[in-house]
C-alpha positions as CSV (number, residue, x, y, z in Angstrom):
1,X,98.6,90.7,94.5
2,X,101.4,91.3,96.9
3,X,102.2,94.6,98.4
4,X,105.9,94.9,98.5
5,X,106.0,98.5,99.7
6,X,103.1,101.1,101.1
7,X,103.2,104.4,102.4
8,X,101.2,107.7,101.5
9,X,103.1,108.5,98.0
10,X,104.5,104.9,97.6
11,X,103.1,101.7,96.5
12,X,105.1,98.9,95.0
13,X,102.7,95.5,94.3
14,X,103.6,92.1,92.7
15,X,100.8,91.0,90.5
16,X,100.7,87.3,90.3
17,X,97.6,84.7,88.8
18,X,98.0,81.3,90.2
19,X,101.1,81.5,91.3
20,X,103.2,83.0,88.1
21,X,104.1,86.5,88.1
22,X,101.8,88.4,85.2
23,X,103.1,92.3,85.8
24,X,104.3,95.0,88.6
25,X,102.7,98.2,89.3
26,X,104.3,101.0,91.3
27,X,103.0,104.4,91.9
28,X,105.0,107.5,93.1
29,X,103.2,110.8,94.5
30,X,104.9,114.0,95.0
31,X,103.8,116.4,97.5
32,X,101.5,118.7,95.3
33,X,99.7,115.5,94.0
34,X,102.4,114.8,91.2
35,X,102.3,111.0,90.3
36,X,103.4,108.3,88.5
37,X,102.0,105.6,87.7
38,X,103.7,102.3,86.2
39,X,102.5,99.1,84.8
40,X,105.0,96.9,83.9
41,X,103.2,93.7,82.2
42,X,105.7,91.1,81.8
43,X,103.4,88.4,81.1
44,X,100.5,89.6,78.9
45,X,99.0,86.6,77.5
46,X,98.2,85.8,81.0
47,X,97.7,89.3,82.8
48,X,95.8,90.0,79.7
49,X,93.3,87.0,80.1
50,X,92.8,87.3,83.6
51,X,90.3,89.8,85.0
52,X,91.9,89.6,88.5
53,X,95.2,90.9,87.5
54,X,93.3,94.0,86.1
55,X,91.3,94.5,88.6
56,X,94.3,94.3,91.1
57,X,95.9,96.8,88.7
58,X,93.1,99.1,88.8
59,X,92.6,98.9,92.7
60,X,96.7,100.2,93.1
61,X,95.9,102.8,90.2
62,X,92.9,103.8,92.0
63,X,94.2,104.1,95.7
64,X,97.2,106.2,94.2
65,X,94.6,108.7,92.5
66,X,92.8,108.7,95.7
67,X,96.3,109.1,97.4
68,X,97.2,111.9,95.1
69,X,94.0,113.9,95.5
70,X,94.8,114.0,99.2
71,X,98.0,115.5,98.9
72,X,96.7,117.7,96.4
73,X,94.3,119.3,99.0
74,X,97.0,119.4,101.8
75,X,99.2,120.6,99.3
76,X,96.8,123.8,98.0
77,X,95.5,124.5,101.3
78,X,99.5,124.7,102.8
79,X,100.2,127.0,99.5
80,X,96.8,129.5,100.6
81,X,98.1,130.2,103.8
82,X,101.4,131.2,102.8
């Protein structure tokens, strides 16, 4: 997997097997723990076979959940003191 972009509500990733690209993931978190989550699969026969390109899928999914929970807090705890 290749990260092509990574921040704290961003994260673009290349998932390849071998070398041939299988699908792109991309997660976008708002503030308030909003997100979006994409899985663009534009090779499914293999990205479908291959239990590394979902489990390379599921750790982006995962670190954006993880990602958006955080915010979430920040966010609710900047919202109770106003």
């Amino acid at each position: 997997m290749t990260i092509q972009q990574k921040n704290s509500r961003n994260i673009l990733a290349n998932i390849t097997i071998g070398e041939l690209p299988a699908a792109f993931v991309s997660s976008e978190i708002q503030e308030d723990g909003t997100m979006i989550l994409t899985c663009n699969v534009n090779n499914p026969g293999l990205f479908f076979s291959s239990e590394d390109g979902k489990k390379d899928a599921m750790a982006v999914f995962n670190e954006s959940i993880d990602a958006a929970k955080e915010l979430l807090v920040k966010y609710s705890e900047s919202e109770s003191i106003n």
